[in-house]
C-alpha positions as CSV (number, residue, x, y, z in Angstrom):
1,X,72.1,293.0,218.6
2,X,73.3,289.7,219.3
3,X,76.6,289.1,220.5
4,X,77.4,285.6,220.5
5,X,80.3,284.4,222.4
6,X,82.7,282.4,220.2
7,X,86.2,283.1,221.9
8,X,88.6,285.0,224.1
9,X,90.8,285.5,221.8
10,X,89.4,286.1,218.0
11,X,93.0,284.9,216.9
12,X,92.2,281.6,218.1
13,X,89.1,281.2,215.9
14,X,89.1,279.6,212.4
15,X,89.3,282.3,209.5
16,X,86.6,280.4,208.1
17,X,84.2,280.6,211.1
18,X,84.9,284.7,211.0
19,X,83.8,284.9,207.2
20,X,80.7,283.0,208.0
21,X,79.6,284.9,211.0
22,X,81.1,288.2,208.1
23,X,78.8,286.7,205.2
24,X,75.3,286.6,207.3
25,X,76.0,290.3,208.8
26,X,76.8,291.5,205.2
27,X,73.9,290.3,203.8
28,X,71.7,291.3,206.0
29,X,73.0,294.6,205.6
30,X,72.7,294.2,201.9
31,X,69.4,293.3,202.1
32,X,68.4,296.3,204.0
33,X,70.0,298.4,201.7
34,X,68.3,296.8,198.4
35,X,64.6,296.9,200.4
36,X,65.5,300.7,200.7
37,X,66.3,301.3,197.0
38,X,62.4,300.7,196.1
39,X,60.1,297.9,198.1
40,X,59.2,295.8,194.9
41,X,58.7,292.3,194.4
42,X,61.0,289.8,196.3
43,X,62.9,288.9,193.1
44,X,64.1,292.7,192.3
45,X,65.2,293.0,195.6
46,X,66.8,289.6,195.7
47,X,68.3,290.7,192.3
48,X,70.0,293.8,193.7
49,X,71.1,291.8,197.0
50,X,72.6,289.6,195.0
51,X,75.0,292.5,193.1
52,X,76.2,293.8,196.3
53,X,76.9,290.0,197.8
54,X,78.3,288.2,195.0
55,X,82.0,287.2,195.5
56,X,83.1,289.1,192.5
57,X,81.5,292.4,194.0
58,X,83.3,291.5,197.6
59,X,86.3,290.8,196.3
60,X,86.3,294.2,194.5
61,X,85.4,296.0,197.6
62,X,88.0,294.4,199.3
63,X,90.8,295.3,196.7
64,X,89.7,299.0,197.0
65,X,89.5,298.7,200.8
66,X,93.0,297.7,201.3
67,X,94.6,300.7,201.7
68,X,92.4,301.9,204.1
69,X,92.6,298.4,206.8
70,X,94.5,298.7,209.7
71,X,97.6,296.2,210.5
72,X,94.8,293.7,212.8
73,X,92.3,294.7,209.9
74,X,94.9,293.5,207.0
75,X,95.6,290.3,209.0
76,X,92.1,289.1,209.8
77,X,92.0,290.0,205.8
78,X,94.9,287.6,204.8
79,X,94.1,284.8,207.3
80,X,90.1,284.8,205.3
81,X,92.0,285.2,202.0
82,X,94.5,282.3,202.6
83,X,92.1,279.4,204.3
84,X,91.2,276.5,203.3
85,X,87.6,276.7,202.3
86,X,86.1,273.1,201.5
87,X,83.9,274.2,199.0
88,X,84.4,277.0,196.2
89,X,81.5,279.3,194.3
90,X,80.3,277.7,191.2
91,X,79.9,281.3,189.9
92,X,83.1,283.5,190.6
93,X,86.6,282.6,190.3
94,X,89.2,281.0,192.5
95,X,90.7,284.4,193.3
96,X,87.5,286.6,193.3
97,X,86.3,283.7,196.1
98,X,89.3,284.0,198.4
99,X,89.0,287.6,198.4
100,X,85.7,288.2,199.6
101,X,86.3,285.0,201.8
102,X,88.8,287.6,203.5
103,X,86.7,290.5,203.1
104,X,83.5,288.3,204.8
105,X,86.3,287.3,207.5
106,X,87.4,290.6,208.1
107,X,83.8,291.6,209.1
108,X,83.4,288.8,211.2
109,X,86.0,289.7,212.8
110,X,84.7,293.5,213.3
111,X,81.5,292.3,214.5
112,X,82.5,289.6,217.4
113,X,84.9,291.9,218.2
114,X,82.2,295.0,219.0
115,X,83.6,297.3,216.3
116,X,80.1,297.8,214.3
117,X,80.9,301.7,213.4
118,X,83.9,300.4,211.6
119,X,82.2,297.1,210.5
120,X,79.2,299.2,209.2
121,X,81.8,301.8,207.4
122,X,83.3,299.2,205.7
123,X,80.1,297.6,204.6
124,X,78.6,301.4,203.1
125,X,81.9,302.0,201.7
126,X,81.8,298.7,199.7
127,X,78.4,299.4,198.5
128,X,79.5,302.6,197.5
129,X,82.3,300.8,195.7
130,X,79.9,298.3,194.0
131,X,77.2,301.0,193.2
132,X,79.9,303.2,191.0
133,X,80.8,300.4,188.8
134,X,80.1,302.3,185.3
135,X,77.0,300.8,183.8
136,X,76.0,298.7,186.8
137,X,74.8,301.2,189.3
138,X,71.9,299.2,191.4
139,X,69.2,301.0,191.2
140,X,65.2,300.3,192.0
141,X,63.9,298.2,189.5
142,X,60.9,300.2,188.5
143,X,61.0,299.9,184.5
144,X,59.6,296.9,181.9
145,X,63.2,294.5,181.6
């Protein structure tokens, strides 16, 4: 995979630069995910993506995952959380935004740091988190909506 070398010292780089680099691994991961729940047509599996990467699904995963961060997990966490982000979602709240802003930061973090077994626990636990939300368990699309 490619390790791209961003800084020395990941305490030196810009929460917002973290969540980024977090928000393309976690999609891709999400991606894989919904192309394994049942190859269909590009729009169900953008559908189900799309329920696993909304902010409002992040930011739960990140308020069940809190328990389990570590004290440089939790911080990488906040510093996402509290930025300054220039632009906000147009389809999740304030607070729902900051959260997975944290959440996207923390894997950022994980991955530039070379920490992908706990990176990748933390993504599968979140989608585990999203997938037993009662009555919206993603699942392959195969019926007539």
């Amino acid at each position: 995979m490619i390790k791209p070398f961003i800084a020395a010292d990941l305490r030196e780089v810009s929460p917002l630069v973290l969540a980024y680099i977090g928000d393309s691994i976690y999609e891709v991961y999400a991606r894989c995910k919904s192309a394994t729940l049942g190859a269909g047509s590009n729009n169900k599996m953008h559908n189900n993506t799309v329920r696993y990467v909304s902010a409002e699904a992040q930011a739960m995963s990140a308020r069940a995952l809190a328990g389990e961060l570590t004290e440089i997990e939790s911080d990488y966490f906040r510093r996402g959380k509290n930025s300054n982000p220039h632009a906000v979602s147009k389809n999740a709240n304030h607070a729902d935004y900051m959260y997975a802003t944290g959440f996207e930061a923390l894997l950022g973090y994980l991955f530039l740091n070379n920490e992908e077994p706990r990176m990748e626990y933390l993504i599968y636990k979140s989608f585990d988190i999203c997938d037993g939300i009662a009555g919206s368990k993603i699942e392959p699309e195969d019926k007539e909506e």
